[in-house]
C-alpha positions in Angstrom: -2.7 -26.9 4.9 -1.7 -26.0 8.6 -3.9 -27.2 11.5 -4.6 -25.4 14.8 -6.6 -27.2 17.7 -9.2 -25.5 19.2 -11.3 -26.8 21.6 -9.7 -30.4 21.4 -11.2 -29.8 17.4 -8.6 -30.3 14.4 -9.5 -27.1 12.1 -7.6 -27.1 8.5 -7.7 -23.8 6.8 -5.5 -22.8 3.5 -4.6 -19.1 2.9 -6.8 -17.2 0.3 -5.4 -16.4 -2.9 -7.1 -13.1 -2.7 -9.3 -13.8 -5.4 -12.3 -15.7 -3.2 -13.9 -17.0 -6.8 -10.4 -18.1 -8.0 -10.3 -20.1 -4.2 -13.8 -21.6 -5.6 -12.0 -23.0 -8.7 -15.0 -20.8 -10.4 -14.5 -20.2 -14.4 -13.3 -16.8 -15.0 -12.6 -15.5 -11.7 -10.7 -12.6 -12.7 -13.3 -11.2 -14.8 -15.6 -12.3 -11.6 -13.9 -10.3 -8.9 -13.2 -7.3 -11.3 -16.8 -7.4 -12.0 -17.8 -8.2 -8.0 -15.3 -5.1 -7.1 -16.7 -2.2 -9.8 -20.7 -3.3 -7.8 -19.6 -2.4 -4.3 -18.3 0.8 -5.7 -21.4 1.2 -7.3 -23.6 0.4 -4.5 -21.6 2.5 -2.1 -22.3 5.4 -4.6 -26.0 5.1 -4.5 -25.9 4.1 -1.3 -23.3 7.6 -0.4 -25.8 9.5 -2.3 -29.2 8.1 -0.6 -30.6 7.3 -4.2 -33.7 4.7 -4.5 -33.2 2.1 -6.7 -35.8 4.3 -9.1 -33.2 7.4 -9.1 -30.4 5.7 -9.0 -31.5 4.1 -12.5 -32.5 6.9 -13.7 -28.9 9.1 -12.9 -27.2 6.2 -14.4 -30.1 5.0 -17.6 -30.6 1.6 -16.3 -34.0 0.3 -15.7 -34.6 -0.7 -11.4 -34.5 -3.8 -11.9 -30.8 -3.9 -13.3 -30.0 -1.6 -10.4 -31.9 -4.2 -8.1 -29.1 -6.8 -10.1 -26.2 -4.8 -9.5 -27.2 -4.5 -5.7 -27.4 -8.2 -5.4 -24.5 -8.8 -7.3 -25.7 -10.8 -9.8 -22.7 -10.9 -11.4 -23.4 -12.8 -14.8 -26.0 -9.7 -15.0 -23.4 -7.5 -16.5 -20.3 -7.1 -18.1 -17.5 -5.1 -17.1 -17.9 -2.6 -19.7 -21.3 -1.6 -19.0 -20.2 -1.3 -15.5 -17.4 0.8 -16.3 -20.5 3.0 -18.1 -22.2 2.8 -15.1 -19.4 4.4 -12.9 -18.3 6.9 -15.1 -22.7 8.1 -15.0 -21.9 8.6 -11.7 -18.9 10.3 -11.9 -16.7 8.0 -10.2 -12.9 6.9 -11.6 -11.6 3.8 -10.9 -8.4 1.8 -11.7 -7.6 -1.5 -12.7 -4.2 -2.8 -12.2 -2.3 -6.1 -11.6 0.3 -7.2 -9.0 2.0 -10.1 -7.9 0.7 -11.5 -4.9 1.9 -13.7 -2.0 1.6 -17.0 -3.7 3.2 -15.6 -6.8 0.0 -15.1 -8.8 -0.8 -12.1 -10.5 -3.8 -10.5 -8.4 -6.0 -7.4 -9.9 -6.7 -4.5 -7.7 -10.0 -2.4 -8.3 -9.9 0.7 -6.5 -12.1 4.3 -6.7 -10.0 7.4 -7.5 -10.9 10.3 -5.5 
């Protein structure tokens, strides 16, 4: 771990994997991120589209309170089929894909087509 002073202070710090729930040591963090990637793009979507909560569950036949679950990222909430569902209700592609990172660990990149 490399160490910079600052302020006459020792601060350690270790570079991310990329994967902040696999830096946890969480279970399943590839399923986690994929999972925590697929809600921002949601969220930015209802968000892009001024929806309520109300609406929004109603464009995508979720109840408000799920929608209220994907906004807070409860994570465990969903699986990352139904989110898929969710995205392709709102008419938004995305893509899944793998790469080697830095560190030589295979990372997964969620991104929105447009």
């Amino acid at each position: 771990m490399p160490k910079r002073k600052r302020n006459n202070e020792v601060v350690e710090f270790e570079r991310s994997s990329g994967n902040v729930f696999a830096d946890l040591d969480l279970p399943n963090p590839v399923e986690l991120h994929i999972k925590s990637q697929l809600m921002i793009i949601i969220n930015r979507e209802i968000e892009r589209r001024s929806l309520t909560q109300t609406e929004a569950a109603e464009v995508v036949a979720l109840s408000q309170p799920d929608i209220s679950r994907i906004a807070s990222g409860h994570l465990s909430a969903f699986s990352i089929d139904r989110l898929l569902s969710v995205l392709g209700r709102l008419g938004i592609d995305v893509e899944i894909s793998t790469r080697r990172s830095r560190n030589g660990v295979g990372a997964v990149i969620v991104r929105e087509l447009v």
